[in-house]
Every structure is written in C-alpha cells, then in structure tokens.
LONUPA-801047 format. One record per residue (C-alpha): residue in one letter; x negated, y, z. Coordinates in nm, 3 decimals. Layout:
<recs>
REC  type       xx       yy       zz
REC     A        X        Y        Z
...
</recs>
This chain:
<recs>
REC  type       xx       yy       zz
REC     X   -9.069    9.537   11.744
REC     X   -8.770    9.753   11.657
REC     X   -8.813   10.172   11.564
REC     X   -8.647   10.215   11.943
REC     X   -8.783    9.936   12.148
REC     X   -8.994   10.161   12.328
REC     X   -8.814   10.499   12.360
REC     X   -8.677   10.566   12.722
REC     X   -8.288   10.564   12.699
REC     X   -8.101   10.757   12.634
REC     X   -8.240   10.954   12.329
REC     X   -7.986   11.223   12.284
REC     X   -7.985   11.481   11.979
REC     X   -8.077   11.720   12.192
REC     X   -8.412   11.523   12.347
REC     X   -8.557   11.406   12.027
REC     X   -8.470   11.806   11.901
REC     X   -8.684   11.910   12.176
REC     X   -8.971   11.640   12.224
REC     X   -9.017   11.681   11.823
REC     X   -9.088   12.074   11.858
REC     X   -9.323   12.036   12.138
REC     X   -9.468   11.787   11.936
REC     X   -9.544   11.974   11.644
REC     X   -9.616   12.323   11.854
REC     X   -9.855   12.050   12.010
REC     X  -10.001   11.940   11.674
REC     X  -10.074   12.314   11.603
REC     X  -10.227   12.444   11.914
REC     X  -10.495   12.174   11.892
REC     X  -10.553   12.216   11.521
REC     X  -10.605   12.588   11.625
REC     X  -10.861   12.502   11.878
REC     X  -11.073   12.203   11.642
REC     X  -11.074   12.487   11.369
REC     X  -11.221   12.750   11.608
REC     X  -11.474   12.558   11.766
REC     X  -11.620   12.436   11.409
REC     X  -11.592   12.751   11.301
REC     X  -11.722   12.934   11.608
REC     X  -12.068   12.626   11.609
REC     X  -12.091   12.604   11.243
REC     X  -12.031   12.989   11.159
REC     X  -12.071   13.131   11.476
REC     X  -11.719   13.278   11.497
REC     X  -11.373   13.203   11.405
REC     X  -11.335   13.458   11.109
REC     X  -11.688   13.383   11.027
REC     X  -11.578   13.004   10.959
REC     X  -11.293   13.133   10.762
REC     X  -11.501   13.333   10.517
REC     X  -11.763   13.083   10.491
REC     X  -11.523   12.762   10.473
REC     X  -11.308   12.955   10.166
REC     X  -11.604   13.054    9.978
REC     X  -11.710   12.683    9.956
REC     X  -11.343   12.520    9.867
REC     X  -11.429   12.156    9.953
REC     X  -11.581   12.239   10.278
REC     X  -11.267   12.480   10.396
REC     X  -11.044   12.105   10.320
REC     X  -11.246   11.898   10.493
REC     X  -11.312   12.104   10.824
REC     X  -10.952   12.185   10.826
REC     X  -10.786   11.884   10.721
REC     X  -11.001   11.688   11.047
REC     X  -10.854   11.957   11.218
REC     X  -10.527   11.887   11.192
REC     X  -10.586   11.536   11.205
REC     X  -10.745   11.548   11.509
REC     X  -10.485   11.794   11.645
REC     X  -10.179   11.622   11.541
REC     X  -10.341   11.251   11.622
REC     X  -10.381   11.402   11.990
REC     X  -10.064   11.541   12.024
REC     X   -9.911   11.202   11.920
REC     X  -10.080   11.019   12.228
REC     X  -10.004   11.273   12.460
REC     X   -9.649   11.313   12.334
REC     X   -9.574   10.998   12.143
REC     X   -9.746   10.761   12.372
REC     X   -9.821   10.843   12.697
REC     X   -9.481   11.062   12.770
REC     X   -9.258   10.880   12.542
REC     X   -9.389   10.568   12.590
REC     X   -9.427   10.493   12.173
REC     X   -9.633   10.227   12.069
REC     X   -9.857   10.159   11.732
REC     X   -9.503    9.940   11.623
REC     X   -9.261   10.211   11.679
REC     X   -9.491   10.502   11.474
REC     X   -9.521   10.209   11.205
REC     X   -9.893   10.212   11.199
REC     X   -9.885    9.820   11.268
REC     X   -9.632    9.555   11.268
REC     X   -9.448    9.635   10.973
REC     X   -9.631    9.481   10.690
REC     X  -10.015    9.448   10.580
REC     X  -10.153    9.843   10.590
REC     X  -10.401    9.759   10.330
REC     X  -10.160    9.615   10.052
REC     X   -9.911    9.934   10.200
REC     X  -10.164   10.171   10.098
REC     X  -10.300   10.007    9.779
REC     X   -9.908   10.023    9.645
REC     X   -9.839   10.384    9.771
REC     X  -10.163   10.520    9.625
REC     X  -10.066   10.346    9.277
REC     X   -9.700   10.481    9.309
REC     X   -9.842   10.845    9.421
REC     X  -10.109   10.869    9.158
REC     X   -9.876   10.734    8.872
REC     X   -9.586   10.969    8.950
REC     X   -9.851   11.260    8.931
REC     X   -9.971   11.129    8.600
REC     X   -9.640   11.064    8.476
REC     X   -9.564   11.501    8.559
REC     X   -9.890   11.567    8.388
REC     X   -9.796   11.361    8.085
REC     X   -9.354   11.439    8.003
REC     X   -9.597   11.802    7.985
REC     X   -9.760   11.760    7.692
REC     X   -9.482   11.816    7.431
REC     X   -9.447   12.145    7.619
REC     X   -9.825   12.249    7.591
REC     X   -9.988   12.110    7.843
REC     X  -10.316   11.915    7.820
REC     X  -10.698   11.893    7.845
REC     X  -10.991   12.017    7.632
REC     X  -11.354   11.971    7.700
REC     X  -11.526   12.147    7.984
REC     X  -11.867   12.216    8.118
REC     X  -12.080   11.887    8.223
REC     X  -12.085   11.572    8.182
REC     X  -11.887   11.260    8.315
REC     X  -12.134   11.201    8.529
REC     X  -12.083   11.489    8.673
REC     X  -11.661   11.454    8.666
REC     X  -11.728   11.103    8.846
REC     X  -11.943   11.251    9.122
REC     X  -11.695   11.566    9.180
REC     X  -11.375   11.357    9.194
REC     X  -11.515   11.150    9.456
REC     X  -11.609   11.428    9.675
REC     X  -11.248   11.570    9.592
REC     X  -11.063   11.263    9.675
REC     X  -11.277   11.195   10.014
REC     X  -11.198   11.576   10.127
REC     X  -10.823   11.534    9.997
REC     X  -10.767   11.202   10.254
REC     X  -10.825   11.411   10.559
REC     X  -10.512   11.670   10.490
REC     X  -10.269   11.408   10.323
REC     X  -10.340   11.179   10.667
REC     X  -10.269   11.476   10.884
REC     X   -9.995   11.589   10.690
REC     X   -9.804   11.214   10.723
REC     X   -9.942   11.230   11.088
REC     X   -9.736   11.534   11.134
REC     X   -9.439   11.518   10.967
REC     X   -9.371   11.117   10.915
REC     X   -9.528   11.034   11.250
REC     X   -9.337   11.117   11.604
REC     X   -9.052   11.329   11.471
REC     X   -8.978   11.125   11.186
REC     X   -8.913   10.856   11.445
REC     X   -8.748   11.046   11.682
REC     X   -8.507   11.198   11.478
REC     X   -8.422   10.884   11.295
REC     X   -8.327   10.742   11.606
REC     X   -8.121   10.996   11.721
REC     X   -7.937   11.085   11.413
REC     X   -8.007   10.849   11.149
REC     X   -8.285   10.826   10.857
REC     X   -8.140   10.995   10.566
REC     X   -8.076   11.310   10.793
REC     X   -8.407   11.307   10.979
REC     X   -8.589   11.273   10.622
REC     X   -8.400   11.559   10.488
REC     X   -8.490   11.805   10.761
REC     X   -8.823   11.728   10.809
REC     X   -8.870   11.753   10.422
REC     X   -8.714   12.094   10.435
REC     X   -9.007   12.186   10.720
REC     X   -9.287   12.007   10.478
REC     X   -9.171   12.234   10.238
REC     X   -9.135   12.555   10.401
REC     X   -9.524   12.484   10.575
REC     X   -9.640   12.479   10.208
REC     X   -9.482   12.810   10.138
REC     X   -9.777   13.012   10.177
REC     X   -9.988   12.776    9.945
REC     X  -10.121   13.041    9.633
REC     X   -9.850   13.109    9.337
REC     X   -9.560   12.905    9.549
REC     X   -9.281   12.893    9.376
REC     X   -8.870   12.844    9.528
REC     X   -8.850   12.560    9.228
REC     X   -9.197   12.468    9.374
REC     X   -9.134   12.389    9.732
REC     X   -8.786   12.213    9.621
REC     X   -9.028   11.996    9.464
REC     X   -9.265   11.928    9.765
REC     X   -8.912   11.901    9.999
REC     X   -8.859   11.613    9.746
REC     X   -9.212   11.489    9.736
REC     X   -9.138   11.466   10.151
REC     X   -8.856   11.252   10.088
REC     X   -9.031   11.064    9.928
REC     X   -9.331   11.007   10.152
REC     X   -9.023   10.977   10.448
REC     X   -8.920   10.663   10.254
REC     X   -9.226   10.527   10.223
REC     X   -9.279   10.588   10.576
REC     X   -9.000   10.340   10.630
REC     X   -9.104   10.046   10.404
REC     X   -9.342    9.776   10.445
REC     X   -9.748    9.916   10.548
REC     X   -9.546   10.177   10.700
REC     X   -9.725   10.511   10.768
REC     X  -10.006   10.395   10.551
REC     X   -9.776   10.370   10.203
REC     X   -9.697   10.711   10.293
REC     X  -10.035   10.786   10.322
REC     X  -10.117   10.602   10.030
REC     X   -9.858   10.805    9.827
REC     X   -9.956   11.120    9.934
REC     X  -10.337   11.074    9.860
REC     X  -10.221   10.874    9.504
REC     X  -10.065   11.206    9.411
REC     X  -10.305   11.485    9.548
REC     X  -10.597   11.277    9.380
REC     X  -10.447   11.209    9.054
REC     X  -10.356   11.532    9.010
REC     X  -10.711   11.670    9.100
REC     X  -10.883   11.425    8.887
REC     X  -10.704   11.551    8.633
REC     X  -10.818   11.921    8.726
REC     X  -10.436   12.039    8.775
REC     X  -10.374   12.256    9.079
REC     X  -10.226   12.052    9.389
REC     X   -9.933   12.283    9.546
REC     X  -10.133   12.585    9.410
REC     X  -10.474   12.469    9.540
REC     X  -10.746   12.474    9.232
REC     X  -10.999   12.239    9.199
REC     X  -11.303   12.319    9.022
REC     X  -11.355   11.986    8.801
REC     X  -11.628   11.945    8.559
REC     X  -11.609   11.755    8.179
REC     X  -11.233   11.871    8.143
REC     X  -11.034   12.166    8.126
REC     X  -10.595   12.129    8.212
REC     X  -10.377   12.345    8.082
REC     X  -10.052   12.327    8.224
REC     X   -9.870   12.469    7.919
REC     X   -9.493   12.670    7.926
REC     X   -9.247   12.722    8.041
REC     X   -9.333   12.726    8.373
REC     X   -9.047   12.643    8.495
REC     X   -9.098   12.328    8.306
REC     X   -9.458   12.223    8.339
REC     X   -9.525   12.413    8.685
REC     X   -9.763   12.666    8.544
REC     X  -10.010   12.820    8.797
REC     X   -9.873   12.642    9.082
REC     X   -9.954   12.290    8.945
REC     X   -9.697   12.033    8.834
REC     X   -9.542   12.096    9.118
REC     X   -9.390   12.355    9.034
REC     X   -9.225   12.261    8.758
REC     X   -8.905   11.960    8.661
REC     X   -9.163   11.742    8.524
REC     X   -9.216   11.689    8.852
REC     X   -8.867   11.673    8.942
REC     X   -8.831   11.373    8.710
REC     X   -9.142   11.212    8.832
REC     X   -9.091   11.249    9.230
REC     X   -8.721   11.087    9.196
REC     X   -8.862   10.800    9.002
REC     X   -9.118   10.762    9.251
REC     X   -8.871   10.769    9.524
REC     X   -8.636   10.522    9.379
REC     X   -8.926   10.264    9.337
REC     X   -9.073   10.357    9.732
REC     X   -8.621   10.303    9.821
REC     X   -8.664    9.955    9.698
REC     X   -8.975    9.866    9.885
REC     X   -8.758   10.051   10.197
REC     X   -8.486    9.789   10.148
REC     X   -8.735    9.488   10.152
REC     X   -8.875    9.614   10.465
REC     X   -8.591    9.734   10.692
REC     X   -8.565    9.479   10.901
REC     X   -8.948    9.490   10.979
</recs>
C-alpha cells in the first residue's frame, strides 16, 4: 500500500493544513478530558490530580502520558480513519516492515545516541559518582522509569509522526512536512523546566530524526523505538530528559560545563553533545529511510 492510497483526492495544501490542526486540537481536547476524569476519580478533582500526580513524579508520567495516548489514538480514528479514510498501511503502523525488528533497531539507535551525548561529556566534566542504594535498587527503579517513559514517547510519535506527518508529506513533500512538525515538537517542549533556545533546537532535531524513522522500515514503531531508546538511556543514566529529573538510586550524573556544551540542568539536551549525537543518529535512521522507501 502506498502513503496516499487511501486519502480522498485531491489533497490540497490547504486540506492537509486544515485536517492536521483539527487533528491535533483533537488530540488535545481528549487528552484534556482522560486527564480530568483520572484526576477528578483518583483525586477527586482536576487540580487535586495535579498536586497529587506532581508530588509522586512517576505517577504524574504515567497518568498523563495514557492520556495523551488515549487522546491522540482517538483523534486518529475519528480523523485519520473514519473521515479520511486512512488505514493501519498509510499511518505506517503495518505493512512497511516487521514492527518488532523496527523497534528493536530504533530503541538501539535512540539509546546509543543518548549514551554517545552522555559520553563526548566527560572530557568537559560530566560523569557519575556513587549514590544512595544499591543496584538492586537502580535495576528495580529503571524499570519502573522505562515502563512510565513508553506511554509519553508513544503518544508523542502518535501525535506528531502519526496523521499530520502523513498528511503533510503528501501534500508538500517529506523533508518539508518533517521540518515543520519538528519545529511544533519543539516549541510543545518549551515549557519543559530549565528549557533552553539551544535546547529545543536540539529536540526540533531529535524530531527530525524520529520523522525519518517514521519513514523507514517498522515504520511508526522505529520511531517509537528511537524515542523510548533515548528517553530511557538517558534516565538510566540519571540525566534529566528535556529538563525532566529522575530520581535514580546507586548513581549520581553530573552533567559538567559549559552548559552550552554538556546541556547542564536541562539534560544533554541542551547542550552540542547532543547536537553531534542526534545528527549521527539521523544519518544512520536516513539510511534505513532509503532501504525502505519503496515500502
């Protein structure tokens, strides 16, 4: 199945402008509403759940990243499916490629990248010395971390590598949909804590990247894949994720300085070790494009 075998005819500029915004005013209506009805059963109101969910850091992730997912995954059927007539082909979540081994290789190339940040940082400062607890206790935490961290990086692709990624591709072309839905990635990220301008350059890149691996083979689930490799390496390894802390026991990061260089407070993010590590990435998740644009 080609990216427009399903999409009524004729998709002007205009259309997939328009279908894409309700689409992602869509997305956050219903994340609104799965948020407030958690909040208002589990917490008994909707700024109760807030205070409650941020206290417990884990828990706030968790109830809002199945928010969104649930939001976003809803507004793709109504939109993506039952108006516009998309099928599981044309949002790439089957068809192009095994989703398993399309995962496997995006979480290696995600995680990797992040390492690879954490690492050129070193000569600069940055590192690790012992922490509270034992490894034990760092194998237990990272596994809650990574579980609550799959919600919001699903969502995430959901939203912005899901309908409008599609849509705009079709109606202007790849490279210029992936820029300007990068450019909206990064600017929804801009009131993560200690966000940076070199910071959400970086995530626009990181969106590129995801974008691209959107388009080769496994499809929405290398993105996926990439996006969870790199938000769970980086909290393994008890660095900040877009200027989210984790709390991680046995070890202690420091991201070192300049933090210009390293990221600082906002994570390696935020910093052109990053820079250097997300255009690797992106060349490598190109290639695997290449092999799979005919799919």
């Amino acid at each position: 199945m080609t990216d427009a075998a399903a999409v009524p005819k004729p998709l002007t500029g205009a259309r997939a402008i328009g279908w894409s915004v309700a689409f992602l005013l869509l997305g956050f209506a219903f994340t609104v509403l799965f948020y407030s009805i958690y909040s208002a059963l589990r917490f008994g109101s909707v700024g109760g759940g807030t205070s409650g969910l941020n206290a417990t850091g884990v828990a706030y992730i968790v109830a809002a990243g199945w928010s969104q997912l649930l939001g976003f995954g809803l507004a793709t059927w109504i939109v993506g499916v039952r108006v516009l007539g998309l099928g599981a082909g044309d949002l790439r979540w089957r068809g192009h490629g095994s989703p398993g081994r399309g995962f496997a290789l995006g979480l290696g190339l995600g995680a990797v990248a992040a390492l690879g940040a954490l690492v050129l940082a070193v000569p600069a400062g940055g590192g690790w010395s012992p922490d509270h607890g034992g490894i034990g206790d760092y194998l237990g935490r990272i596994a809650v971390t990574i579980g609550a961290l799959a919600g919001p990086a699903l969502s995430e692709e959901v939203a912005f590598r899901g309908v409008p990624l599609v849509l705009l591709a079709l109606a202007f072309g790849r490279w210029p949909a992936l820029l300007a839905l990068a450019l909206l990635f990064a600017i929804a990220h801009a009131v993560n804590p200690n966000a940076t301008a070199f910071g959400l350059a970086n995530i626009a890149l990181a969106g590129i990247l995801l974008g691209i691996a959107f388009f080769a083979p496994g499809g929405i689930w290398t993105a996926f894949g990439a996006h969870l490799g790199w938000n769970a390496a980086l909290a393994a390894a008890d660095a900040p994720v877009s200027g989210m802390p984790f709390s991680i026991p046995f070890i202690d990061h420091h991201p070192g300085a300049p933090a210009w260089l390293t990221g600082g407070a906002f994570g390696p993010e935020g910093g052109l070790t990053a820079t250097v590590a997300l255009a690797a990435a992106t060349v490598v998740a190109a290639r695997w494009a290449r092999k799979g644009a005919t799919a």
